[in-house]
N, C-alpha and C positions, 0 to 999 in steps of 0.2 A: 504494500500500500504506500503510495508518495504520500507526501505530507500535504499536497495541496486535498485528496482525497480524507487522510485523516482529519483535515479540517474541517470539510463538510460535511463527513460522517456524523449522525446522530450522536450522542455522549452515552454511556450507560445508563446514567439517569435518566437520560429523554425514552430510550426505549424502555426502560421499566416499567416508566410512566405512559408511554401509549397504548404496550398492551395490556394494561392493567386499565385504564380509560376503553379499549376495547371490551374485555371483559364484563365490567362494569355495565357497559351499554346491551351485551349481549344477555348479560341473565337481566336487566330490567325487560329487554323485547319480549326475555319468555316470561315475563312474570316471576321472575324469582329475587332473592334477596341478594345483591352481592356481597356480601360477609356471608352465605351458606358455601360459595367456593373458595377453595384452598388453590393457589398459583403455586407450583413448583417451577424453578431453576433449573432445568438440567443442565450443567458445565463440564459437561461431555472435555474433555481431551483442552479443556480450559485448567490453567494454572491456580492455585491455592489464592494466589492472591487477588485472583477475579471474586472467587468467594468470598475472600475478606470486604474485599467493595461492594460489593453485594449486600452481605451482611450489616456496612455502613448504611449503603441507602433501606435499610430496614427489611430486607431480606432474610427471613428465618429458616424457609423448607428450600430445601437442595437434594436434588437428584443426582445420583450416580451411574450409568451403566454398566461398567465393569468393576471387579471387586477390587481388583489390584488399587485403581485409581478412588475407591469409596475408602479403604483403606491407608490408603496415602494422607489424602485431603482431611479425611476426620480428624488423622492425628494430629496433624498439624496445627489445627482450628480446634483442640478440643476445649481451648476454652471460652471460646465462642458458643451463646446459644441457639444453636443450630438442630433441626431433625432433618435426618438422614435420610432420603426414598431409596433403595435399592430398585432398580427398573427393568436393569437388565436381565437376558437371562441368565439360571443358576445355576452352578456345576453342584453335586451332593458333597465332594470334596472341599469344596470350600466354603459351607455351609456355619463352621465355627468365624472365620474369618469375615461372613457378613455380618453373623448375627454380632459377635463384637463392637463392630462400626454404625451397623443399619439400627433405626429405629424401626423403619418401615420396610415391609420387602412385600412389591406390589408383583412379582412375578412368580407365584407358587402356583405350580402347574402339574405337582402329582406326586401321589403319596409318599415316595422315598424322597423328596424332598421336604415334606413335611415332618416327616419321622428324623429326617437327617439334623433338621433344624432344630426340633425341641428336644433331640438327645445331646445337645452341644449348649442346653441354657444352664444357666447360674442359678441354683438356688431358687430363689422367688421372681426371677425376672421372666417376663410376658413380654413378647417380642406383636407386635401390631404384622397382621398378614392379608392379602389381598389376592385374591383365587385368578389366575390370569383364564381369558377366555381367547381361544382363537376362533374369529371371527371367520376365517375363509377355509378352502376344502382342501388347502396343504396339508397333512396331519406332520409335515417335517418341522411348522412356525410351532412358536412356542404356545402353549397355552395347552386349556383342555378344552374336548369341542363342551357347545350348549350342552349338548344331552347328557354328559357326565359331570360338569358343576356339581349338581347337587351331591353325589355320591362325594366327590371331592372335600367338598365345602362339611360335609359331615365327618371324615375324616379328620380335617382339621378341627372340628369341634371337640374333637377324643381325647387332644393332646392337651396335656392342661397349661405348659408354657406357652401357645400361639393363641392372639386373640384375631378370632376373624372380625375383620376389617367391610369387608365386601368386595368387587369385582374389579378386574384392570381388562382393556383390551386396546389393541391397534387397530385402526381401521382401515380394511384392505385399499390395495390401489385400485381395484378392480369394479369395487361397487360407492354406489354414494355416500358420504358419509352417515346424511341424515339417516338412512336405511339400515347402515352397519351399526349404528346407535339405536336405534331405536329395537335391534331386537338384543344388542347387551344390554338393553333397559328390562324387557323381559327377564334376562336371564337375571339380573340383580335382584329382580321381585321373586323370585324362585328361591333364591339363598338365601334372599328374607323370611321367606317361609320359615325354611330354617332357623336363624335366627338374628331378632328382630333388630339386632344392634349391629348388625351389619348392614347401616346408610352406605359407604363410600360408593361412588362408581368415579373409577383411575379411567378416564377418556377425554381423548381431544390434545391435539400438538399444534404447533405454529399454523398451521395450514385447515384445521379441520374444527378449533376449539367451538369458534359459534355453534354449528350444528350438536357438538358434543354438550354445550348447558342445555341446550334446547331440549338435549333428550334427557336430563338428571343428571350428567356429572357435576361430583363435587369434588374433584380431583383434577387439577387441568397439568399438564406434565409439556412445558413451555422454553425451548433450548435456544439456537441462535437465532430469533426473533428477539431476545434480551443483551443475549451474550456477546453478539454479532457471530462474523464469521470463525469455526474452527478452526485454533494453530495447526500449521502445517507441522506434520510429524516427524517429517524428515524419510 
């Protein structure tokens, strides 16, 4: 980037502030209260101390995709109050080293990884979890389909370290958003069946968030629309 472009560029805070001004305007269209959604950060392959500014302009919930980098970042910020999303998907191996770092781990997508998780808890500690849904007819994306949530979602209910949260899902490239939401709206009122303190629905990124409040999310998972664009990695 030239510095003629870094000068034009928006500021961190102007984008914070837009799409959170976006948001805002999106849950009043649907009728809903903007303080019922929660905005996540995800700073994906972003450095510790984009977080720390973050966390200046009043930044709490922060997303991680990979554990290595959830791990890293935590530490470093640990004395920052911050909760941690877990987003990505999860190896069973490295199961001890989220739940350390994650508050939240929106990607639990099947029973050995929920067994893997509550056999690596501390004593009295309850880790927050969110049943992932895959939304398209891949069975390779991550998630479980609609029709086994609920078996899922009762599984996790068995374990007495994991509290279920409610539902997380991506919305395919393939079908519309509003359409892909609206039936993980379904499947959320399903595991509420289950049980009733499971509100969350994890849905809606840069590109899709509108449609995703319209249909109940209170989870919106919000990456370089904040952050700008991803360091190159070399």
């Amino acid at each position: 980037m030239t510095l003629d472009q870094a000068q034009q560029s928006p500021s961190l805070a102007a984008r914070l502030s837009a799409i959170d001004t976006r948001i805002a305007d999106a849950a009043r269209l649907a009728g809903r209260d903007p303080a019922e959604i929660t905005r996540i950060v995800v700073t994906k392959f972003h450095p510790a101390s984009l977080v720390r500014e973050l966390h200046e302009l009043g930044v709490r919930e922060v997303g991680e995709n990979r554990q290595q980098e959830l791990t890293s970042k935590q530490g470093e910020l640990a004395e920052l109050d911050l909760r941690w999303h877990f987003i990505g998907q999860a190896q069973t191996n490295k199961a001890a080293s989220i739940r350390r770092s994650a508050d939240v781990v929106h990607s639990l997508d099947r029973d050995r990884l929920a067994d893997a998780l509550d056999r690596v808890a501390d004593s009295d500690d309850v880790l927050d979890v969110l049943v992932q849904i895959n939304l398209t007819d891949d069975e390779g994306r991550g998630g479980v389909s609609p029709a086994d949530a609920p078996a899922l979602a009762e599984h996790v209910l068995s374990l007495p370290s994991l509290r279920l949260r409610g539902v997380m899902a991506v919305a395919p490239l393939d079908e519309e958003p509003a359409s892909a939401f609206a039936r993980l709206h379904d499947v959320a009122e399903s595991v509420r069946g289950l049980a009733p303190d499971a509100t969350w629905i994890s849905a809606g990124m840069t590109g899709d968030f509108v449609e995703a409040i319209a249909a109940g999310a209170t989870h919106l998972r919000i990456g370089s629309a904040i952050t700008g664009p991803r360091p190159d990695r070399g």
